[in-house]
NUPARO-981475 format. One record per atom (N, C-alpha, C): residue in one letter; x, y, z. Coordinates in steps of 0.001 Angstrom, whole numbers, padded with zeros to 6 digits, always signed. Example, Ala and Ser with C-alpha at 12.3 -4.5 7.8 and 13.67 -1.06 7.14 Angstrom:
# residues 2
a+013190-005690+007800a+012300-004500+007800a+013200-003300+007800s+012850-002250+007080s+013670-001060+007140s+012900+000030+007870
END
This chain:
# residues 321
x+016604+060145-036292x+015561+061147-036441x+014510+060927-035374x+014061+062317-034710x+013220+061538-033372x+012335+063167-033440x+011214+063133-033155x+010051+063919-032372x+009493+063806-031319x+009333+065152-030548x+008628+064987-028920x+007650+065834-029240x+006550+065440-028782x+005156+066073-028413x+005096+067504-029773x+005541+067264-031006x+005373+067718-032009x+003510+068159-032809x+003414+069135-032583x+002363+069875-032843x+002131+070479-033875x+001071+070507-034495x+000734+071829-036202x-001022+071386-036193x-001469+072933-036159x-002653+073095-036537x-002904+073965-037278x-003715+073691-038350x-004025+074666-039468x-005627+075514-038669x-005576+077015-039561x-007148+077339-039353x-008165+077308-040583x-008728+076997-040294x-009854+077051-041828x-010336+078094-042271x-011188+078225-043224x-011817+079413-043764x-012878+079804-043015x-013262+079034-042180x-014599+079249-041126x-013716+079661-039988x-012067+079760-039715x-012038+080160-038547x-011830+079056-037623x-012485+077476-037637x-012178+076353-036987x-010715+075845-036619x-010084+075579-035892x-008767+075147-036150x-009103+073264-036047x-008072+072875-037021x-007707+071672-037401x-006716+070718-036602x-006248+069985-036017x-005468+069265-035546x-005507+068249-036903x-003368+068486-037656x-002752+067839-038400x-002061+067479-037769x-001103+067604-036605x-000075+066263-035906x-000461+066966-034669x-000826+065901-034048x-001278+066263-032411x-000229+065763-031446x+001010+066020-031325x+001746+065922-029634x+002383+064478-030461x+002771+064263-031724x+003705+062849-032210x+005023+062804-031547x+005112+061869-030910x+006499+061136-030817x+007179+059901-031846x+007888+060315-032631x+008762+059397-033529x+010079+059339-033661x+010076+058153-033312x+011594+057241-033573x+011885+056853-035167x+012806+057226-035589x+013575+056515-036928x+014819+055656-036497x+014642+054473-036066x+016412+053921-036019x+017194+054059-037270x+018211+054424-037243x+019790+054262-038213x+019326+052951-038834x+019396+053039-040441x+019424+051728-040839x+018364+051077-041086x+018461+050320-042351x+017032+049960-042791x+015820+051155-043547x+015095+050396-043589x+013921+051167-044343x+012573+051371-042753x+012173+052413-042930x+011375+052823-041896x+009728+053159-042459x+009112+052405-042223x+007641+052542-042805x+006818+053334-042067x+006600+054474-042630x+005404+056012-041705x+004518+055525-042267x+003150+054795-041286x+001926+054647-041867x+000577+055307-041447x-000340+055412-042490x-001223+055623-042066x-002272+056258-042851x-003436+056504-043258x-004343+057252-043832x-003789+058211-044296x-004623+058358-045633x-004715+059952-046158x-005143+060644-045204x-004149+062209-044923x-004827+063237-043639x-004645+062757-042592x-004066+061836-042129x-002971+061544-040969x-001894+062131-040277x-001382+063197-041393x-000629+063872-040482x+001134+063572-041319x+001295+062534-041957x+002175+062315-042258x+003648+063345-043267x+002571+063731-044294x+002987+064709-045038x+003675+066452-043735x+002517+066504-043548x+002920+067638-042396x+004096+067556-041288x+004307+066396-041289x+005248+065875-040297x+006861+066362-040993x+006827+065169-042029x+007836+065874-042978x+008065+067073-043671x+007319+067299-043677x+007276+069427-044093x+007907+069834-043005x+007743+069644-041446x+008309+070497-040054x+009538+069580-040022x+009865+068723-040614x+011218+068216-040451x+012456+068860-040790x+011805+068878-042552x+012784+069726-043314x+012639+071246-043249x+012132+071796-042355x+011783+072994-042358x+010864+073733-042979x+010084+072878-043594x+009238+073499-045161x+008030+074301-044495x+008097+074079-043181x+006735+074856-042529x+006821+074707-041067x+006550+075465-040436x+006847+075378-038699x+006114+075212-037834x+006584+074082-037194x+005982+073654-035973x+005026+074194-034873x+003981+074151-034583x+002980+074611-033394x+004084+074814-031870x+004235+074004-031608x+005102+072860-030683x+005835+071912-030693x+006414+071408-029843x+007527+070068-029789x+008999+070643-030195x+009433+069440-030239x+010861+069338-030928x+010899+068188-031784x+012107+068916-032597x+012364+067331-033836x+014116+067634-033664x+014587+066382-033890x+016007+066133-033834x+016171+065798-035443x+017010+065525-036010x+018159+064920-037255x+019414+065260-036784x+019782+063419-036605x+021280+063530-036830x+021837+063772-034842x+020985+063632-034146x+020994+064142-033108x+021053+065923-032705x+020556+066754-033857x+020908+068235-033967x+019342+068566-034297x+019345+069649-032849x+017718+069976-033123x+017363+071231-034302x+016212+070552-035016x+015628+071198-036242x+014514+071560-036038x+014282+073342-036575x+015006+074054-037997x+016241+074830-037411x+016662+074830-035707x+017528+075464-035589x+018902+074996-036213x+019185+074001-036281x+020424+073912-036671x+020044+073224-037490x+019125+073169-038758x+018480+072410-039778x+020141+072415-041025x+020401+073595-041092x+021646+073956-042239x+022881+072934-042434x+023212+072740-040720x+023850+071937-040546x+023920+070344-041014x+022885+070006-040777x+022838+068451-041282x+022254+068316-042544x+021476+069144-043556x+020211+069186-044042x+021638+068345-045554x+022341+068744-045614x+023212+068003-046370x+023295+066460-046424x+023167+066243-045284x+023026+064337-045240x+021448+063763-045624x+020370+064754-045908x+019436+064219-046132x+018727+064442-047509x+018197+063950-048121x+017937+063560-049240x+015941+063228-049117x+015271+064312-049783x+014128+063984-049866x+013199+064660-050925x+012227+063455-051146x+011009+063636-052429x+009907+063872-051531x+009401+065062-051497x+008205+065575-051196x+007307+065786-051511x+007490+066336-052903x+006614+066882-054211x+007442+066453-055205x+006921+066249-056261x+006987+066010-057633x+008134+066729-058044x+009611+066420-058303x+010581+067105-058632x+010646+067381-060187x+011307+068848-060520x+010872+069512-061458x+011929+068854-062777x+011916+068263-063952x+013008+067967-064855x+012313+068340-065965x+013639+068493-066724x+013283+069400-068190x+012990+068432-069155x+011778+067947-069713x+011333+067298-070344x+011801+066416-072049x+013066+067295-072430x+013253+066906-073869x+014977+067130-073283x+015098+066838-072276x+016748+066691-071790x+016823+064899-071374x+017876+064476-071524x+017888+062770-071263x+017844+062780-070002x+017518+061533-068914x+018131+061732-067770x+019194+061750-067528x+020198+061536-067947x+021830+061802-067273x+022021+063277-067784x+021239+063980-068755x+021711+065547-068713x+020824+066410-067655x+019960+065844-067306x+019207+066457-065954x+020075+066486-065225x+020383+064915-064790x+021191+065073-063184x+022734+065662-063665x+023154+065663-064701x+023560+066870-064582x+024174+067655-064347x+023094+068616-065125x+023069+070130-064845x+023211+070132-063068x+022123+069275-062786x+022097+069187-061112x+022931+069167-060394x+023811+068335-060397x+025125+068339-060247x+026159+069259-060173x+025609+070196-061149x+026707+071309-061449x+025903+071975-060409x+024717+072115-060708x+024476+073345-059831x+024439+073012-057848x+024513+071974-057565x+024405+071881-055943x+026326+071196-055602x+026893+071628-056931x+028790+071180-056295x+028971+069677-056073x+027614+068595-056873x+028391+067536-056756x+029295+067150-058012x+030336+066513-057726x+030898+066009-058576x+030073+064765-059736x+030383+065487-061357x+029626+064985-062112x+029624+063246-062627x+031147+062668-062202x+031395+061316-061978x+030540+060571-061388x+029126+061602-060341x+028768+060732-060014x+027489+060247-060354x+027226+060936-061392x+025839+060654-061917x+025134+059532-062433x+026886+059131-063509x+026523+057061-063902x+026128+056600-062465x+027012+056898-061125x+026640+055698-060026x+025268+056007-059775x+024420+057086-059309x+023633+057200-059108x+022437+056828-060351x+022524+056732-061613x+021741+056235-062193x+021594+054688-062685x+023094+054208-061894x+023097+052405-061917x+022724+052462-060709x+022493+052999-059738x+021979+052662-058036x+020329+052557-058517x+019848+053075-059122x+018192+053485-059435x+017950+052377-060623x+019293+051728-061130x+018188+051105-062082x+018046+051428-063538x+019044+052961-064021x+018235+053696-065103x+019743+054071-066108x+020422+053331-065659x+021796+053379-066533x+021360+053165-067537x+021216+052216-068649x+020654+051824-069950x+019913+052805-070353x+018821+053313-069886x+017885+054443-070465x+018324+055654-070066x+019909+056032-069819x+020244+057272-069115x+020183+058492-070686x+020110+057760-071113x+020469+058677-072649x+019080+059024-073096x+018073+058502-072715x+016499+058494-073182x+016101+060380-072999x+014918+060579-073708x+014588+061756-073353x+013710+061824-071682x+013326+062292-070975x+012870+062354-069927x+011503+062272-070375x+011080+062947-071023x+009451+063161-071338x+009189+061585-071652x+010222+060208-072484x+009678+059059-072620x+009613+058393-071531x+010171+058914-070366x+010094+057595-069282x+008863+057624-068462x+008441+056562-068308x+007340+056121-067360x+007114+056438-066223x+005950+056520-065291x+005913+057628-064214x+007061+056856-063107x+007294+055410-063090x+008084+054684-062246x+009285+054951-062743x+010031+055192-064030x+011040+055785-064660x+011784+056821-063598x+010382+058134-063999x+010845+058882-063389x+011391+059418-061865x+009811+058562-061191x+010151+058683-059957x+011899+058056-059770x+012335+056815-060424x+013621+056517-059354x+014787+057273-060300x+014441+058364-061388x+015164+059212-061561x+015276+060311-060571x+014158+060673-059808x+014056+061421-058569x+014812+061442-057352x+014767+060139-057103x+015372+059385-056394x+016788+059293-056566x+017411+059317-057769x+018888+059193-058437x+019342+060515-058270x+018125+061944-058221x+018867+062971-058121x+019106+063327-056834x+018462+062764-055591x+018572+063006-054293x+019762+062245-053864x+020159+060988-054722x+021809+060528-054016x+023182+061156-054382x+022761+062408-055272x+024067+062841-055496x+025140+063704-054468x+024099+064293-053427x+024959+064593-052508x+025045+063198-051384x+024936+062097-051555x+025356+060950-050836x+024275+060969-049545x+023301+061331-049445x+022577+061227-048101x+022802+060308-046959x+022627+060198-045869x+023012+059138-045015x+021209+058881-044751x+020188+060087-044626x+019092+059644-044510x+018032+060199-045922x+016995+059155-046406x+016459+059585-047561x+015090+059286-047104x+014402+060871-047349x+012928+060830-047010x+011974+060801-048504x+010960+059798-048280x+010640+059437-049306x+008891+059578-049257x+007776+060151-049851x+006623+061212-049356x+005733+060388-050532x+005189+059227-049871x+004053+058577-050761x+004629+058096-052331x+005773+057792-052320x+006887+057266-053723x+006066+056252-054580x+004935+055776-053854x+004170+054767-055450x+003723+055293-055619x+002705+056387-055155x+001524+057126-056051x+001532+057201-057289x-000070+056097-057781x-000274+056445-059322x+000976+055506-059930x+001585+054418-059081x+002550+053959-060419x+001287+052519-060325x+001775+051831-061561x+001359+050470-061830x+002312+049162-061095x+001816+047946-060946x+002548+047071-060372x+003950+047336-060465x+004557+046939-061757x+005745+046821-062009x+006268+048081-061467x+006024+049406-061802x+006724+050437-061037x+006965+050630-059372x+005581+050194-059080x+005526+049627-057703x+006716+048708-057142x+007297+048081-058038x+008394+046755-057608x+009646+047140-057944x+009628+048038-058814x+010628+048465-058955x+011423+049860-057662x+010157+050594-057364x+010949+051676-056443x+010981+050875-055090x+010134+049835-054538x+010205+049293-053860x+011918+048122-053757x+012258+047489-054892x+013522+047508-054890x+014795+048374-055362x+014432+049639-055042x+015247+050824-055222x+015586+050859-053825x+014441+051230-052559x+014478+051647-051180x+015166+050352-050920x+015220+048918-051270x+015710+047753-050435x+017253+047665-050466x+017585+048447-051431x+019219+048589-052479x+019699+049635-051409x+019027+050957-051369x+019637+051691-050746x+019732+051471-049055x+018708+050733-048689x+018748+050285-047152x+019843+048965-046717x+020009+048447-048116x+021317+047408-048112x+022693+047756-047775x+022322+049291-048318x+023706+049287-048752x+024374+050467-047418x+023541+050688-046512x+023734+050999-045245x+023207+052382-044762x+022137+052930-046244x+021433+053886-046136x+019836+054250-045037x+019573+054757-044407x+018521+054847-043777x+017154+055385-044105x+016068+055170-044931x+015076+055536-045448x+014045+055038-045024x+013743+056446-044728x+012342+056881-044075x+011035+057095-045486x+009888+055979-045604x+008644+055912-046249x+007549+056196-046541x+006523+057535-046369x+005704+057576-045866x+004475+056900-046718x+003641+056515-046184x+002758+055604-046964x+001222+055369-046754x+000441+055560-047635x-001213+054976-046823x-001201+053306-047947x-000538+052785-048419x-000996+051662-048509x+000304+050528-048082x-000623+050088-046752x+000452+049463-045719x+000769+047937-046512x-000202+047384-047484x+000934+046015-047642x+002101+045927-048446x+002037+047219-049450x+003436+047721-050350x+004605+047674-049041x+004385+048895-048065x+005326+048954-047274x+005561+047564-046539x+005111+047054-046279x+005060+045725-045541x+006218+044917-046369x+006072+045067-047356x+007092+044123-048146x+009006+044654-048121x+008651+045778-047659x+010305+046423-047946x+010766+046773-046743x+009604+047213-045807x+009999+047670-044227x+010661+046947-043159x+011715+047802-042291x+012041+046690-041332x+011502+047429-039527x+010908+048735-040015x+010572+049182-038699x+009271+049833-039177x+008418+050516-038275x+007154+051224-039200x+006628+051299-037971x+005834+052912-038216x+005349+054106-037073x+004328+053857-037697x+003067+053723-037087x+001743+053443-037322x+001416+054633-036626x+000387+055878-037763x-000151+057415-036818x-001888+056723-037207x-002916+057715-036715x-003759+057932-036975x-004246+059146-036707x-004772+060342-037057x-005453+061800-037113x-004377+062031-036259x-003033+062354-036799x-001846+063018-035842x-000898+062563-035051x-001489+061290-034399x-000757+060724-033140x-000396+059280-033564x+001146+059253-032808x+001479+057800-033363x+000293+056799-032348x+000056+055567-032982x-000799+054936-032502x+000141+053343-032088x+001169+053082-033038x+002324+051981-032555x+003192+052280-033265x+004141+051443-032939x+005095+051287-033704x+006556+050458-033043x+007351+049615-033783x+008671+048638-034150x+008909+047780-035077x+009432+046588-034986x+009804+046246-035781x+008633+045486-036611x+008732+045159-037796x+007174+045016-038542x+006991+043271-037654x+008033+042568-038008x+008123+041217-037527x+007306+040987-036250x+007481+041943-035050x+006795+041807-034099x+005691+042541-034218x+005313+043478-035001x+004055+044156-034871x+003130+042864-035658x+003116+041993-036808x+002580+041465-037080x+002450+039630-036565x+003809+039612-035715x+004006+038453-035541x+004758+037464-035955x+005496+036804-035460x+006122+035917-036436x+005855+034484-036220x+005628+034112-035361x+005616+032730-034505x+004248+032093-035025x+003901+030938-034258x+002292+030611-034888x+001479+031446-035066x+000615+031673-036107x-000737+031959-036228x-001539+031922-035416x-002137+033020-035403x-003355+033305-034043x-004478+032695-034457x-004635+032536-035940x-006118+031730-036455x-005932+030585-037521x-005965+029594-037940x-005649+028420-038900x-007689+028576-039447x-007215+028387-040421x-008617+028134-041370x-008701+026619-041852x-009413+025964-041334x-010034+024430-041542x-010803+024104-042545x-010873+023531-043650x-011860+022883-044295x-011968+021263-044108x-013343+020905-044102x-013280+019836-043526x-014498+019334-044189x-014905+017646-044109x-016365+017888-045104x-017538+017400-043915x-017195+017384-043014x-018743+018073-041877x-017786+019200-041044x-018823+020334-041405x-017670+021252-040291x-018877+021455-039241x-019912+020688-039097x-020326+020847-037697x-020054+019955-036562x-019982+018797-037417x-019072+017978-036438x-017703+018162-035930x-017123+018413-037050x-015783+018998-036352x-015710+020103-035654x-016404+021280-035660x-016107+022131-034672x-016734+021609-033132x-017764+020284-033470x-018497+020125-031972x-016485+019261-031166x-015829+019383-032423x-014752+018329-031861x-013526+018821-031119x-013620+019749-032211x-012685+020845-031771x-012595+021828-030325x-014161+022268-030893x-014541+022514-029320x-014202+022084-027986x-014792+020285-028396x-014434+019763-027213x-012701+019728-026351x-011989+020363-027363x-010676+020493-026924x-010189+021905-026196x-011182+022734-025607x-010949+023630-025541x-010544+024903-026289x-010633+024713-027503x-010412+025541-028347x-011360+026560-028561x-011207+027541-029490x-012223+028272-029603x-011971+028347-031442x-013218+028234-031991x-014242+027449-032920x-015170+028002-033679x-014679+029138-034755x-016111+029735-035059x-016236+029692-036607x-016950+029503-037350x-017833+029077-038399x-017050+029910-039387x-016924+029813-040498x-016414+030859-041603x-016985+030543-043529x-018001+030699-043270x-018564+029974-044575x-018449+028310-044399x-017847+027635-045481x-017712+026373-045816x-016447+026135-044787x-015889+027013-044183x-014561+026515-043227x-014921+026648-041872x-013862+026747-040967x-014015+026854-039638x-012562+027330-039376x-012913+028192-038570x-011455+029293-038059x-011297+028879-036535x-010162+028088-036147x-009594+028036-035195x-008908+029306-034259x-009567+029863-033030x-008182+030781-032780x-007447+030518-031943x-006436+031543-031747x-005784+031138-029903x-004278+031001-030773x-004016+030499-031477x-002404+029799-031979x-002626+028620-031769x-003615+027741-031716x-003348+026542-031920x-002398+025886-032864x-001497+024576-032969x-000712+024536-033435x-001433+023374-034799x-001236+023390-036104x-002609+022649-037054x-001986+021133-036969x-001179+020776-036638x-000840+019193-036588x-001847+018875-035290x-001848+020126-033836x-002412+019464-032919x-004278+019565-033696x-004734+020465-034954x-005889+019984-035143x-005936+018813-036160x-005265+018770-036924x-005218+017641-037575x-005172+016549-036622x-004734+016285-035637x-004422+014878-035037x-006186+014993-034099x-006457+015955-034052x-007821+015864-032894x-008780+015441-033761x-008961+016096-035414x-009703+015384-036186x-009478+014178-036675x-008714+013832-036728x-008415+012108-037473x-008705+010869-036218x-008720+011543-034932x-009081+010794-033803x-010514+010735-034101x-011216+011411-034441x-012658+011124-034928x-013329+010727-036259x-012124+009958-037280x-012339+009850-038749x-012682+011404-039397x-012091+012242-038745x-012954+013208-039403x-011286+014349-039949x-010908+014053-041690x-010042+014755-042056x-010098+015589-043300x-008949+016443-042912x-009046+017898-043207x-008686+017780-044833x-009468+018676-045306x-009181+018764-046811x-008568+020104-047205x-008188+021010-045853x-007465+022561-046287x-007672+022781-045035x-005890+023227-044542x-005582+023603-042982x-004385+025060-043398x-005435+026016-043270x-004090+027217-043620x-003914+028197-042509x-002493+028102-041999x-002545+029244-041197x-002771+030766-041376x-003674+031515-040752x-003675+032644-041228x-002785+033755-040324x-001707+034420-041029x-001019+035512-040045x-001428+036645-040595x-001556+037220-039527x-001805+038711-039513x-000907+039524-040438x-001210+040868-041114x-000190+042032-042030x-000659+043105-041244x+000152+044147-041906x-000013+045313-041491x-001307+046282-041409x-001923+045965-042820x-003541+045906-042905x-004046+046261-041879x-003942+044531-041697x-005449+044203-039836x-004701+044494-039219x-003431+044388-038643x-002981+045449-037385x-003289+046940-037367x-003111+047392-038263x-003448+048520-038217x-005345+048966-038223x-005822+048150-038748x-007488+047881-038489x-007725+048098-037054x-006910+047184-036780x-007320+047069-034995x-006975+047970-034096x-005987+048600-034338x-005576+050066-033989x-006054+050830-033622x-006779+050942-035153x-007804+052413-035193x-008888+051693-035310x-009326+051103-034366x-010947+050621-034708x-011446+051537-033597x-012925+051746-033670x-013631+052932-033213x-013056+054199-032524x-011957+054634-033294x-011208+056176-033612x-012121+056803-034549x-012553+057504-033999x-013637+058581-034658x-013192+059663-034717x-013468+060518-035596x-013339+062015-035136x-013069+062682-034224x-012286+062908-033743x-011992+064150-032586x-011566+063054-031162x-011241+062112-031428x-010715+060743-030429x-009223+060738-030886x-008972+060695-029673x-008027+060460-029315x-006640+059312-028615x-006739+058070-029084x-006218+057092-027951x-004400+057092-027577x-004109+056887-026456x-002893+057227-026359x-001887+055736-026807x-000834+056367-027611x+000016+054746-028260x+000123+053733-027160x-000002+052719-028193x+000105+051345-027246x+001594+050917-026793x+001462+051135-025462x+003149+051152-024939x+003795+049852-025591x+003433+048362-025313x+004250+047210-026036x+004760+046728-027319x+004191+047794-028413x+004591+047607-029780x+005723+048790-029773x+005744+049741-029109x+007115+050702-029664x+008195+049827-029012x+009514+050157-030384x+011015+049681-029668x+011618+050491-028710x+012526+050214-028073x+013410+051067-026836x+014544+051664-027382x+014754+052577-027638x+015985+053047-028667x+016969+053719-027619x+018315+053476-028198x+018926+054224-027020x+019974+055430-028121x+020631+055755-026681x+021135+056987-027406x+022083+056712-028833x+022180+057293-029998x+022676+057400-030769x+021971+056484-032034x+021128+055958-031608x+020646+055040-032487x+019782+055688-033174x+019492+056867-033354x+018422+057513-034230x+018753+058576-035128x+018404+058526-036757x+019306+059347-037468x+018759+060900-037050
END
């Protein structure tokens, strides 16, 4: 799935026009779970509306499947599978008589409804009324009704909203099942440490425009820590010590934050050269959060910055659903 210089502006009631995706370029690689991040009013939702055709593009192009969409949307729109809005089920029907009827009515075969409701999780309660299940219930009943035509890609439009932890963990190991199992799902999301936990790639937008994006591992880092947090019981002496090592040394309440990647054995060994040892040495790594903090830091209104070339991956041909 890929976008070029993809455009949509709404007009207001005053007549103003709006910039909702300004000129996005996005990559989805085949495979895995794909994390769309970013603020409420980012652009995200709108993105996926001009995907599936649900509303049309200003400008650009969008591919699926390598087949450009909405022109040849008919064609592939079968391999994809997506929750946009709140899907409609009949309330005093069980879930396995929902999916169904569903079933009957879009020509899938009805054999396959047990798999799809043991893929989600909801076999045991398939007999339940719908109106008893829980909003996390339902959602990965949602989810169970979008695998019946077998999708190869599944778009998925803010999927925790409003659930509680446990539902949270649960659709979150719904997307990890289906990305296991060689499915490609696309996330969209404004709360980046949920996605952080299930993602293996993730498009960072802000007011329209992608701002980064690859693999989460390198967007956040994997290797040493850029900052270790010190507790120590003089931390003015020790930072005069630390210091003296060239380091850089700055105060944090009762601690002291090392930065740079120093490595904490080489501060542990610089403090014990001075009797002076550590009572709490934690590395701190970066999440998706503060990367993304840093991103959009002084992005204001009507700013614009162009993506940061070294965080996107290099995709080559065929690699994008």
């Amino acid at each position: 799935m890929s976008t070029r210089g993809l455009r949509k502006t709404y007009r207001s009631r005053t007549g103003r026009r709006a910039v909702a995706v300004g000129g996005l370029d996005l990559d989805v690689p085949v495979g895995g779970v794909h994390g769309f991040l970013g603020p409420n009013g980012a652009g995200k939702t709108t993105t996926i509306r001009m995907l599936l055709g649900l509303i049309r593009a200003d400008s650009g192009t969008m591919s699926l499947f390598g087949q450009e969409v909405p022109q040849r949307l008919p064609e592939v729109i079968g391999r994809v599978g997506a929750i946009v809005e709140q899907p409609k089920f009949f309330p005093s029907f069980s879930g396995r008589k929902n999916l169904s009827m569903l079933a009957r009515a879009i020509d899938a075969p009805t054999r396959l409804v047990d798999v799809v409701l043991s893929d989600v999780g909801l076999l045991d309660r398939a007999d339940d009324r719908y109106k008893g299940y829980s909003l996390g219930m339902k959602q990965r009943l949602a989810i169970a009704a979008t695998l019946l035509k077998d999708p190869d890609l599944l778009i998925f439009d803010e999927p925790t909203n409003g659930l509680d932890p446990a539902g949270i963990r649960e659709i979150r190991g719904t997307m990890r099942g289906l990305a296991d199992r060689g499915k490609t799902v696309l996330v969209s999301s404004h709360i980046l440490a949920e996605v952080e936990q299930v993602a293996d790639t993730v498009s960072i937008i802000a007011r329209g425009e992608l701002i980064a994006s690859g693999r989460v591992a390198d967007l956040i880092g994997t290797g040493a820590a850029a900052t270790v947090r010190v507790g120590v019981a003089e931390p003015e002496r020790a930072q005069q010590v630390l210091g003296a090592q060239g380091w850089t040394v700055r105060p944090d309440g009762r601690y002291l934050l090392v930065d740079g990647g120093v490595p904490p054995a080489h501060i542990t060994q610089a403090l014990a050269a001075h009797q002076l040892f550590v009572e709490e040495l934690v590395p701190l790594r970066a999440d998706l959060e503060s990367v993304f903090l840093e991103l959009t830091a002084g992005r204001g209104p009507g700013t614009h910055a162009p993506p940061t070339g070294d965080a996107r991956p290099t995709h080559h041909a065929g690699e994008e659903s």
